[in-house]
N, C-alpha and C positions, 0 to 999 in steps of 0.2 A: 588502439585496441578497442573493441568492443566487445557487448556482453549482450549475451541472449538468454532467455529464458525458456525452459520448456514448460508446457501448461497440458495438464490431463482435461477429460471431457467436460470437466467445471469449469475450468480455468482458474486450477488451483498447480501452481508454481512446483513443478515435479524437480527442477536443477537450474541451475543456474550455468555459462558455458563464456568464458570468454575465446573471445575469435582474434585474430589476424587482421588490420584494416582490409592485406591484401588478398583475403580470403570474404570480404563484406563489401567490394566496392567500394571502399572507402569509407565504410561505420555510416556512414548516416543514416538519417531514416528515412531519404531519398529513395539508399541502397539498401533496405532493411530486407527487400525481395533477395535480393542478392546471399545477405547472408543466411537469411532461412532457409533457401536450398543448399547450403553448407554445411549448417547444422542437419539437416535433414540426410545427408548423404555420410557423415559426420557418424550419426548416430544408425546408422543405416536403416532408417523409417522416412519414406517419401508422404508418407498421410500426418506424420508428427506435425505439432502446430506448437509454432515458437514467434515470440517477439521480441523486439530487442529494447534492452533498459538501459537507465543513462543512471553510468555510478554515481554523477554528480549530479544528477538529479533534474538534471535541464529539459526531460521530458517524460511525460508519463508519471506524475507524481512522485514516485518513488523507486528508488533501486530496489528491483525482485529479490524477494527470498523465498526459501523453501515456505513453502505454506499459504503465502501469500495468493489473495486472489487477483487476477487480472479481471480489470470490469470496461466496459464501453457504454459510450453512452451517460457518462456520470455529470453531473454540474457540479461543476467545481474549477479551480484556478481560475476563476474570474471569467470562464469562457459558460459557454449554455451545453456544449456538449463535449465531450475529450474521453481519453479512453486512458485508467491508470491502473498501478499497482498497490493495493489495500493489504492492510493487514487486514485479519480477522473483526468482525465487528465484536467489540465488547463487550457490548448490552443491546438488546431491543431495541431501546428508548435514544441511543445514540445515533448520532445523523454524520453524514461529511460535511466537512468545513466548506464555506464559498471559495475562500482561499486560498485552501493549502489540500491536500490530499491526503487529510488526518481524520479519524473519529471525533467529533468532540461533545461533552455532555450535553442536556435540555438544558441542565442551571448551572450555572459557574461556579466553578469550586471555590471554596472560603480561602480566605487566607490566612496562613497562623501566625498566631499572636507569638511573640518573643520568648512566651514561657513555655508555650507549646513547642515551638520549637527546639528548647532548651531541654526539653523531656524527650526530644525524639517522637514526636507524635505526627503521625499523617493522617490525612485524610482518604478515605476509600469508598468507593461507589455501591451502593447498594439498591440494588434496583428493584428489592420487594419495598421498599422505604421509599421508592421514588415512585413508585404505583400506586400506595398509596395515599401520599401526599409529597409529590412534588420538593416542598421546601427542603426534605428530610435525607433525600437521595444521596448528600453529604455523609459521613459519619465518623468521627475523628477519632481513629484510634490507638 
């Protein structure tokens, strides 16, 4: 099986579609043409624009969801250029990982002490706190 996604004029993730290999060429992203004009006839919109996502993750960052942005063009996974599936950026100040195809902060998050723990205390991202001073962007609450 494979799984495609459709993206509105942002390329923001309208549905998600699993396919048929034998309706995709065989799913890959050889045969990705193949299954676009499937989903396209599928959906009966021939200008719709869809890409296909890997549920296990083995291309394109991430498995598409609703909401999610499709981005090209991104550094990340270790490569200079690729094209993935984002969630929503969280803050401003946050960037994608070299990595992995994640958001992740400017300053790494603390770790909780045992007691902190023991109270149920997390820590949460505050980004007027991290504008204006950095260290502070933490906040344990």
């Amino acid at each position: 099986m494979a799984h495609f996604a459709q993206l509105d004029a942002t390329g923001v993730v309208k549905q998600v579609i699993v396919v048929a290999d034998s309706d995709t060429g065989g799913g890959t992203l050889d045969t990705e043409s193949v299954g676009i004009s499937f989903c396209q006839n599928h959906v009966g919109d021939n200008s719709s624009v869809w890409k296909q996502t890997s549920y296990n993750r083995n291309f394109r960052g991430n498995y598409a969801g609703i909401g999610m942005t499709y981005m090209s063009g991104v550094r990340t996974l270790g490569v200079a250029s690729t094209d993935v599936f984002l969630n929503n950026q969280p803050y401003p100040s946050w960037s994608i990982g070299i990595n992995t195809a994640e958001w992740f902060s400017p300053v790494a998050q603390p770790a909780l002490t045992t007691s902190e723990m023991n109270d149920a205390k997390v820590y949460a991202w505050n980004e007027s706190n991290y504008n204006a001073d950095p260290s502070t962007g933490w906040v344990l609450r």
